[in-house]
C-alpha positions in Angstrom: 0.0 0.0 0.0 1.6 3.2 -1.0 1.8 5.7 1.9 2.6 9.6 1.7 5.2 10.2 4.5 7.7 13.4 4.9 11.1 12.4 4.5 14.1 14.2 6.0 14.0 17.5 3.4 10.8 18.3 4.6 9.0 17.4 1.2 6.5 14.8 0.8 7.3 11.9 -1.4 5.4 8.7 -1.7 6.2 6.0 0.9 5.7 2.0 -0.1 6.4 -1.1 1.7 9.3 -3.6 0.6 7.6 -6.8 -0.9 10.1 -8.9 1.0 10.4 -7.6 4.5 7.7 -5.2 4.4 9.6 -2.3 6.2 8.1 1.3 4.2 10.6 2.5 1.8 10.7 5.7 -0.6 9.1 4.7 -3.9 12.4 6.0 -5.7 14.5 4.1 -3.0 12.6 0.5 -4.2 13.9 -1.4 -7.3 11.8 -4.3 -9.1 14.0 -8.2 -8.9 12.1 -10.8 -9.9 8.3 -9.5 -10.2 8.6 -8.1 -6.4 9.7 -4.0 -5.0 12.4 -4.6 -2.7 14.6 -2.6 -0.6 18.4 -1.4 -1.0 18.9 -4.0 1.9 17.1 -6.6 0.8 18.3 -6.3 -3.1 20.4 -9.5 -3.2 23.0 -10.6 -6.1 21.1 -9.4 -9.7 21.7 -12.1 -12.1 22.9 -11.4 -15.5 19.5 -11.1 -16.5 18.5 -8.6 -14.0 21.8 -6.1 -15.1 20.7 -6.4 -18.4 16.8 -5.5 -18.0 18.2 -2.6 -15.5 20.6 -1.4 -18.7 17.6 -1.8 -20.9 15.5 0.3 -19.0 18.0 2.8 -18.5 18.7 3.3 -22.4 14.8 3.5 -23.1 14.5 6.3 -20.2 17.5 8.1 -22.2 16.0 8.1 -25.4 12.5 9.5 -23.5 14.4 12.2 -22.6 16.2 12.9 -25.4 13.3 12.9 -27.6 11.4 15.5 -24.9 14.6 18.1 -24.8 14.3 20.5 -27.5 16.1 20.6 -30.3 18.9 23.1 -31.3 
């Protein structure tokens, strides 16, 4: 369940729960291994495939931007 809680900056930023050992979590702190949102602390070992779908969606978030900027 997604929560809004303040964090230390004194903004607001949404707050979910780690799929593994449900402690709350910034959204933006939580990363997707194997179907589940889990934790810096409970992100184990990626396996070759999770580096490549990371890199994936890194290049596809690249091109978003790059196709948003505007052009010279």
């Amino acid at each position: 369940m997604t929560k809004w809680r303040p964090n230390n900056k004194i903004t607001f930023s949404k707050w979910q729960d780690c799929e593994r050992c449900g402690l709350p979590w910034p959204l933006k702190a939580l990363r997707r291994q194997r179907g589940l949102l889990v934790c810096p602390e409970c992100w184990d070992n990626p396996s070759h495939e999770d580096h490549m779908k990371e890199r994936v969606n890194e290049l596809r978030h690249v091109e978003k931007s790059s196709e948003t900027e505007p052009g010279e």
